[in-house]
C-alpha positions as CSV (number, residue, x, y, z in Angstrom):
1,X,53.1,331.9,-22.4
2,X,55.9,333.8,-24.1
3,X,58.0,331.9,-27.0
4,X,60.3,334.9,-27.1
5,X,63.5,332.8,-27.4
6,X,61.5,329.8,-30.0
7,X,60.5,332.9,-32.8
8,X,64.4,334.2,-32.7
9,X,65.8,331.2,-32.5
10,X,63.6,330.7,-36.0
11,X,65.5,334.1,-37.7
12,X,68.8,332.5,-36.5
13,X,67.6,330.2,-39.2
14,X,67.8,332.5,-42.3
15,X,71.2,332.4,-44.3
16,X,73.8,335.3,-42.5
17,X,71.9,335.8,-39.6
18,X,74.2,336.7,-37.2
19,X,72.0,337.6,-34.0
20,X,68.3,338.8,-33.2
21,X,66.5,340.1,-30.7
22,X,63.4,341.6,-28.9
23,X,63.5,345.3,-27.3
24,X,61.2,347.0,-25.5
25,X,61.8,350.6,-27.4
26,X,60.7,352.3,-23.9
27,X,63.6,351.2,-22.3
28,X,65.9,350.1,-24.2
29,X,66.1,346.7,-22.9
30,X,66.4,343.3,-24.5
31,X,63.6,341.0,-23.5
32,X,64.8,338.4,-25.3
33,X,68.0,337.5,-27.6
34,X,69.9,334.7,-29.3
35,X,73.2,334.9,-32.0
36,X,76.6,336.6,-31.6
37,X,78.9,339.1,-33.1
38,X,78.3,342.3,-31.2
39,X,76.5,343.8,-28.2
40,X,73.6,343.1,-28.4
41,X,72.1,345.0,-25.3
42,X,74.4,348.5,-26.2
43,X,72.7,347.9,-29.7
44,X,69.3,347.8,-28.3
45,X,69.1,350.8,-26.4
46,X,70.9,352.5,-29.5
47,X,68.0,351.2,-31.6
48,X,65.6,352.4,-29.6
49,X,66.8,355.4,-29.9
50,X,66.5,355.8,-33.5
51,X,62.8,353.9,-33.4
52,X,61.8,357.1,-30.6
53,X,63.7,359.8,-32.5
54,X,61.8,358.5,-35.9
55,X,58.0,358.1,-34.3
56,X,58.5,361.9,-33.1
57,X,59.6,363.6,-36.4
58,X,57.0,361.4,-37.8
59,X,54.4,362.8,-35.8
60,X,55.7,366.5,-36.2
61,X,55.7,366.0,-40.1
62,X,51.8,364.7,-39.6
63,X,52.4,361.3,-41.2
64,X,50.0,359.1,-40.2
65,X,50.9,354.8,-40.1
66,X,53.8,353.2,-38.8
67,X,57.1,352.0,-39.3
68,X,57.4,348.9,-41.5
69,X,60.9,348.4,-41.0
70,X,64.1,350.7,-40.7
71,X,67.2,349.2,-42.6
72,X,70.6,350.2,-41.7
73,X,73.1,349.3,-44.2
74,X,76.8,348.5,-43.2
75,X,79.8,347.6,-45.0
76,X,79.1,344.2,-43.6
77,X,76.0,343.9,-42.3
78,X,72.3,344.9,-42.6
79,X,70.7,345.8,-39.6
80,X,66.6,345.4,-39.8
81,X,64.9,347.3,-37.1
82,X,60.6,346.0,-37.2
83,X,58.0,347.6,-35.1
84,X,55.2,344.8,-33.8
85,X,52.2,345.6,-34.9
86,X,50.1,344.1,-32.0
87,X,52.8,345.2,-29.5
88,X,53.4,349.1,-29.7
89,X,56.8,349.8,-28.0
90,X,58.5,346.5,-29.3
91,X,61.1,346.0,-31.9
92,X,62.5,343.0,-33.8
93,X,66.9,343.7,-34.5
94,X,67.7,341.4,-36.2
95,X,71.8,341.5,-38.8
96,X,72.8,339.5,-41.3
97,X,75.8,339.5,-43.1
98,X,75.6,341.0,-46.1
99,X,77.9,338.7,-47.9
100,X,76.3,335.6,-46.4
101,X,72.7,336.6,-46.3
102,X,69.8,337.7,-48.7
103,X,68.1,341.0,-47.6
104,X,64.1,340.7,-49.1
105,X,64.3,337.3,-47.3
106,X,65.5,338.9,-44.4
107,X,62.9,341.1,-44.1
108,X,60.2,338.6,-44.9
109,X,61.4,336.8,-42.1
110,X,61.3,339.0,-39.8
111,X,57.9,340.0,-40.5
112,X,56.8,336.5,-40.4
113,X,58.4,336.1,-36.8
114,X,55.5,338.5,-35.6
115,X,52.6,335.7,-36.7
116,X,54.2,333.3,-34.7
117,X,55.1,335.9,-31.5
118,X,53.3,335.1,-28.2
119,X,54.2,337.7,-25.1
């Protein structure tokens, strides 16, 4: 059974967080989500954008692996974007606030939110 909303509601737990959520990079859509602060969905299929348009130059550069994480940096905000391993197509967004929040724990957080991930 899928504990979608239980793993983000865990990231809503680091200091700044402000919302996360799962996408399915395919689509674009949210398939699950939790916080506030901005549009969530509109950034989602925005996102997934980015993740495509990265996994394609990637591949026409050769690289071989994945993407670890892609950090946007705002004024404000951060904005971590984190492939699942064990689900290709699927992306952890999860922002912080950049005054409230700690980046490296952030990001550890997130990565640690795929251990605990059933879909």
């Amino acid at each position: 059974m899928a504990n979608i909303k239980q793993v983000l509601e865990k990231l809503m737990d680091v200091d700044g967080a402000m919302t996360a959520a799962l996408v399915d990079a395919q689509t674009g859509l949210v398939m699950g989500k939790v916080g506030s602060g901005l549009d969530v969905d509109l950034a989602a299929a925005g996102n997934s954008e980015v993740v495509n348009a990265k996994l394609r130059i990637m591949n026409k550069l050769g690289l071989k692996g994945g993407i670890e994480d892609i950090l946007i940096s705002l004024e404000k905000q951060y904005h971590i974007i984190r492939p699942i391993d064990s689900q290709e197509g699927v992306f952890f967004y999860f922002v912080i606030d950049r005054l409230r929040g700690n980046l490296a724990l952030a990001r550890v957080s997130v990565r640690n939110a795929e251990k605990g991930l059933v879909l």
